[in-house]
N, C-alpha and C positions, 0 to 999 in steps of 0.2 A: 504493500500500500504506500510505503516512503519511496519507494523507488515511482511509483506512479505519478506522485505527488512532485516529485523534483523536476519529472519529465517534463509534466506539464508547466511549472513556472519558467522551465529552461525555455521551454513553444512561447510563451506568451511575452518574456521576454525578449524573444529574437523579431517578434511580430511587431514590437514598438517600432516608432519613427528614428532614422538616426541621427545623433545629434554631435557636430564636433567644433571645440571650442565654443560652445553656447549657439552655435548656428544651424538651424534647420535642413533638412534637407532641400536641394533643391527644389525637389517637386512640390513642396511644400511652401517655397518665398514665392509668396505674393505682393506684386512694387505696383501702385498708385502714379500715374501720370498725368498731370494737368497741363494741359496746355492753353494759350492762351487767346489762341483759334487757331481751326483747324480752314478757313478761308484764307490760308495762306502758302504758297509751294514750302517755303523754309521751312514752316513749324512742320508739314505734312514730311519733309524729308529727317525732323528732326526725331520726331515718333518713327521714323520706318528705322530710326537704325538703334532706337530703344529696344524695338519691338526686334531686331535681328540678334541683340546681345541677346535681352533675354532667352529668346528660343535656345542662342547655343548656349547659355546657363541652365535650361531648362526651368526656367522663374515662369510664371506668370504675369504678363505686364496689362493694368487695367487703364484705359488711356480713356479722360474724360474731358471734353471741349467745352471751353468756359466763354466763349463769345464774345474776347476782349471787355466780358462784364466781371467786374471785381466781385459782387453779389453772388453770381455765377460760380465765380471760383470758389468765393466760401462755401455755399452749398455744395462742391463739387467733391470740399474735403472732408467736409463732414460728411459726405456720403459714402467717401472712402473708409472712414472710421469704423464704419459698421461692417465691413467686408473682412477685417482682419489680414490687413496688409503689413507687412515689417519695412515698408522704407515709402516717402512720397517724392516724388521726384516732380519740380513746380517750376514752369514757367511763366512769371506772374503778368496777369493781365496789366497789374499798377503796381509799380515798387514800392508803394508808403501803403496802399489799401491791402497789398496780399499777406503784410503783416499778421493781421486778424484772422486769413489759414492759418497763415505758419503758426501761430500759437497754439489753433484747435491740435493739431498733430503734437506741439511740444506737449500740450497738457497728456496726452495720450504714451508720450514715451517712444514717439513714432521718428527715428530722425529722417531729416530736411535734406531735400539737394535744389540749391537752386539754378536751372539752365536756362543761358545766352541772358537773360534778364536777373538781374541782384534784386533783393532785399532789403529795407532801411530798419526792418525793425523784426523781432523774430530769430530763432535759433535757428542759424542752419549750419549745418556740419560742414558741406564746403559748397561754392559756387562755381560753374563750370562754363567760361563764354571766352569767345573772341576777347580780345583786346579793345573795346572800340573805341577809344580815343585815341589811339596807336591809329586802328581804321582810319578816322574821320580824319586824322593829322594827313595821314596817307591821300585821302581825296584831294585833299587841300593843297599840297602840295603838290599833284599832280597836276593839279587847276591851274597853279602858276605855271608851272613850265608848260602848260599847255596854252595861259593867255600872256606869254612873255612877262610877267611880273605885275600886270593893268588892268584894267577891264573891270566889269560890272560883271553879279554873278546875283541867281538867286538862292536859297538856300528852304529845300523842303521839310519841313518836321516830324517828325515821327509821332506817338503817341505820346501826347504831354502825360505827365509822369512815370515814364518806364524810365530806365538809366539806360538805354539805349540809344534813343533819343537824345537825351542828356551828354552821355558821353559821345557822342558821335557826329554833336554838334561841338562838342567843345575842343577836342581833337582840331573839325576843321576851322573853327575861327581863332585857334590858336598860331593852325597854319598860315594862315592870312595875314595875323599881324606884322606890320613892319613893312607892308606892301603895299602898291596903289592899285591894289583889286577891294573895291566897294559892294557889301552886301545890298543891294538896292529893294531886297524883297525876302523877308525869310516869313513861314506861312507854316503852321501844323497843317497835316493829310493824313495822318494817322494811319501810316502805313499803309493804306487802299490805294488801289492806282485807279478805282472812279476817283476819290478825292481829289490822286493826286492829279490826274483831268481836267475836275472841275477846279481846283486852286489857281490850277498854271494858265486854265484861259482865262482866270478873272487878272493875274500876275501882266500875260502878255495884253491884256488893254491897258492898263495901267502903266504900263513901263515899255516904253518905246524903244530903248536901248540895253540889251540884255547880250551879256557873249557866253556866259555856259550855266550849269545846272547841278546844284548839288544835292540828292535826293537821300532822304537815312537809308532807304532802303531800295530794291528793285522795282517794287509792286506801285511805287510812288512814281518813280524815276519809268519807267514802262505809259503810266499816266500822261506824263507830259510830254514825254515824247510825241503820243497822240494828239495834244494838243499845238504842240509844234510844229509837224507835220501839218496840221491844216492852216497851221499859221503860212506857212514857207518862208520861215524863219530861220536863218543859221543860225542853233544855238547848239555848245558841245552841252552832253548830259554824263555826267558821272555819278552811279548806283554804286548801292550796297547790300551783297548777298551772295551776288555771282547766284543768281538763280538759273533754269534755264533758259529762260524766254530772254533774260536779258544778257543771259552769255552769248546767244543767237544774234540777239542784237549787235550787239559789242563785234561781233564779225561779223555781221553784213557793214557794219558801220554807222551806223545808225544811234549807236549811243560809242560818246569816247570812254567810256572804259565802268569797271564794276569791284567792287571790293569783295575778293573772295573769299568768303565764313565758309566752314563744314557742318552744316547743322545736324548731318548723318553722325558725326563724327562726336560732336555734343551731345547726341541721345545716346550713342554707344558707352562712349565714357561716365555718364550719368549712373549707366547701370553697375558699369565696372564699378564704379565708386561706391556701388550699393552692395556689392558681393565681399569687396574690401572691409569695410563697415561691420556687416553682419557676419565678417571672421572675428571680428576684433583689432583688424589693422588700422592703423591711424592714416588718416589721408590731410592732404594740406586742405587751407581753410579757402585755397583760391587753386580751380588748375586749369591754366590758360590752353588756346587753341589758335595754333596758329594762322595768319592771313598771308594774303598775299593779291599783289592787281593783276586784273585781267585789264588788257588794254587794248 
């Protein structure tokens, strides 16, 4: 009867889940993805390469589209909360508003990764983006050597309060200073390239001498192109993303050049960072990604 007895707690103990250095098995990590919309090629390519770690981790990645609504987002983590996920990985629709996720998760013991978009307020274990002030310096400079040191320029905005934005503008008018290129027109579009459309035809009535085009991102800079074009306007246009539509452009020629991000390469690493994490390894509290110009 002892001997039956042993049998069996040996069977039921080999039937538990395995556990090493306090970390689940994989089949078992389930990671939380918020994105900040999914209307957009960058985040769409940034979720496909979350979604390719995980698989070869064998994790589960739950990937939830917040609508560029910060409201959205919140809901999106508290929904997560109830799924029993061990890591969330957020790219926040507003860097001061996605604070009030990041807390729901901290309260819960759930750690933070923030991607291509930072945080102002909230625990997160580490942040994972471009450089984009490094970028936007980069646009900026190219703008000179591409309008001899002169010129008029306009400058697109990205979505007021992301640090994308922020940063990406600050890079290029840092570029600029010290030079006789004049911002004559700087406008939010909020990342959309109808906005950035509608911004740029109201820009080119308004301002009759225009020599190039700084847009934070593709989807904006893709925008005005189109309204350019109907202008038959020579204006150079310089983006940020290196998406494909505008890398297309960028060689047919039609836009002078695009800031190359890997947002494939941000969702990958996002996860990696979430595997590191849930061994127990320490990871840095910032891990950059390289850029580089497509011209």
């Amino acid at each position: 009867m002892k001997k039956i007895v042993f049998v069996t707690m040996i069977v039921a103990l080999l039937s538990l889940p395995l556990f090493a250095n306090g970390q689940k098995e994989s089949s078992k990590v389930k990671v939380g993805l918020v994105i900040s919309t999914l209307n957009n090629p960058f985040f769409v390519s940034l979720k496909d390469g979350a979604q390719a770690k995980a698989t070869e981790l064998g994790y589960t990645l739950v990937v939830l589209d917040s609508q560029n609504d910060p409201a959205k987002e919140l809901s999106n983590v508290e929904d997560l909360m109830t799924q029993g996920i061990s890591a969330l990985l957020i790219n926040p629709a507003d860097s001061d508003a996605v604070g009030n996720a990041i807390k729901v998760a901290n309260k819960q013991k759930i750690p933070v990764i923030t991607l291509d978009r930072g945080a102002t307020s909230g625990e997160v274990v580490t942040h994972i983006a471009s450089d984009n002030v490094a970028g936007g310096k980069m646009a900026g400079e190219f703008i000179i050597k591409l309008l001899g040191g002169k010129g008029k320029v306009v400058e697109l905005e990205g979505l007021p309060g992301t640090s994308a934005a922020r940063d990406r503008g600050k890079g290029f008018n840092e570029a600029l200073k010290g030079t006789s290129i004049t911002v004559v027109a700087r406008q939010a579009a909020d990342f959309d390239r109808t906005k950035g459309l509608n911004v740029m035809e109201d820009i080119l009535q308004a301002q009759s001498d225009i020599d190039a085009v700084f847009a934070h991102n593709d989807e904006m800079a893709l925008g005005a192109l189109k309204a350019i074009e109907a202008s038959g306007r020579d204006i150079k246009i310089v983006g940020f993303d290196a998406t494909d539509d505008a890398v297309k452009a960028v060689k047919e020629g039609k836009m002078a050049a695009t800031v190359a991000q890997q947002p494939a390469l941000i969702g990958s690493m996002g996860v990696d960072a979430v595997s590191k994490i849930l061994a127990g390894k320490s990871v840095p509290k910032y891990l950059p990604v390289s850029l580089k110009l497509i011209k």
